[in-house]
Steps between C-alpha positions, in 0.01 A plus 500: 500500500686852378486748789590856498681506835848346486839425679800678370780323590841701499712720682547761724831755496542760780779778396656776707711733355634750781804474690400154601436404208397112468254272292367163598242300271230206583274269320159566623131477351175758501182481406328659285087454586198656299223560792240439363650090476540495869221273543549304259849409636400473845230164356725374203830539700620215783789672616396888458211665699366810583458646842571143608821346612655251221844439367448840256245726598413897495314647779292849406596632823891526392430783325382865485353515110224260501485198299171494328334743358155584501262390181425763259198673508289486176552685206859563589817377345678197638764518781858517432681237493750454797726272550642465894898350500584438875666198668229223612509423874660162544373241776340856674831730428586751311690822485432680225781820416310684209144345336385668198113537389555592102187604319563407152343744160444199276859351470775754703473624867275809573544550859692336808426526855846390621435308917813600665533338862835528749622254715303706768179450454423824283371515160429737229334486180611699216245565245640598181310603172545700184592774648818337697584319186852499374620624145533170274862339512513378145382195570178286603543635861228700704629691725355692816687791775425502906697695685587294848295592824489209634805317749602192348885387533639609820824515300370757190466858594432828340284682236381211278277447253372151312490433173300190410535299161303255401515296140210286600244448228161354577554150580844471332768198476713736656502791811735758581464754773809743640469733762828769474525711789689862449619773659242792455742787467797339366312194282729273569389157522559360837337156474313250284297202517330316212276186476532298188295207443392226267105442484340119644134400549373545802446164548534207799774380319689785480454611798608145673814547254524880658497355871770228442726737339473808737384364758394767789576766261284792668673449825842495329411810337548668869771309580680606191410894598642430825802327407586794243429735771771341754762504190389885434603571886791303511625781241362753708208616295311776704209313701188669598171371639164683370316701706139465576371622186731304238636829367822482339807673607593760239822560615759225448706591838 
């Protein structure tokens, strides 16, 4: 049975380039889940639910931009289409960096609302539409600008600003998505991190074949952050905690 909500299989690079200037790179997995199939996956699926605890599942309540949207009332047109990529909770855990709802204009990205959450327990949602949309590159790319207000990395300071990339058509074979983080006065890029990925059906077989090869993955996904973070202050990156309302620190000292 063809389903529009996927796997993509692939990788996961994390750049700095400051004085401590390191990259480290991971295989990893998202998915990528039409809504409105949410259901459907929760009956058809054995090892995915919804709401419900399972060897894959997605709980509503993980996230700030809801899920489903309402029906159409008559006489209007039909609703965008959205796609939501995130990382599935595995056996009830997950830890999810950056999720991304893209509303799709027939084949290419329209919109974003980019899920940001800290190790903290803050998050913010960045909602992004034509007018924060980025010049074309040349390319396929869609790009979209945030500046940061928002405390992720207790180890990246200063005036920031995102700039989210995404070649991602509808439903493709193939997803891209880099996040490049600058300098606002200066533009100098200061770190990057970029998903590439290889579509699967969203099957039971794949996702069996998704368990056995990356196994726990969600909770190594924090261990990884954490185990990056040690080597950053073992070089004696600046550390800083956030304050109580998750602003950043605009000042790198």
């Amino acid at each position: 049975m063809s389903r529009r909500s996927a796997l993509y299989v692939g990788e996961l690079v994390h750049a700095r380039h400051d004085t401590f200037a390191r990259a480290f790179r991971y295989p990893v997995y998202m998915a990528s889940l039409d809504p409105d199939e949410l259901p459907q996956l929760d009956r058809e699926l054995r090892l995915f639910s919804l709401a419900r605890r399972n060897v894959f599942s997605l709980d509503p309540r993980d996230y700030t931009t809801p899920l489903a949207r309402s029906t159409n009332p008559p006489h209007r047109p039909p609703a965008a289409t959205t796609r939501v990529i995130t990382n599935l909770r595995v056996l009830g855990y997950v830890f999810n960096p950056v999720s991304f709802f893209v509303t799709y204009d027939r084949e290419r990205p329209a919109s974003l609302v980019a899920e940001v959450n800290n190790t903290y327990g803050g998050r913010r949602c960045y909602a992004l539409d034509a007018s924060s949309q980025l010049p074309s590159d040349g390319g396929q790319r869609t790009g979209f600008r945030a500046d940061r207000d928002f405390f992720v990395s207790p180890f990246l300071h200063g005036a920031l600003r995102y700039d989210f990339w995404l070649d991602a058509p509808l439903d493709g074979d193939r997803l891209e998505i880099e996040m490049l983080v600058h300098d606002r006065d200066s533009e100098r890029r200061v770190f990057t991190a970029r998903f590439t990925g290889a579509r699967r059906s969203l099957t039971d077989r794949t996702l069996a074949r998704a368990a056995l090869r990356y196994p726990l993955m969600t909770a190594q996904v924090i261990g990884l952050i954490h185990w990056q973070a040690l080597k950053l202050h073992a070089l004696g990156a600046p550390f800083r905690r956030p304050a109580a309302d998750h602003r950043p620190y605009e000042s790198t000292r």
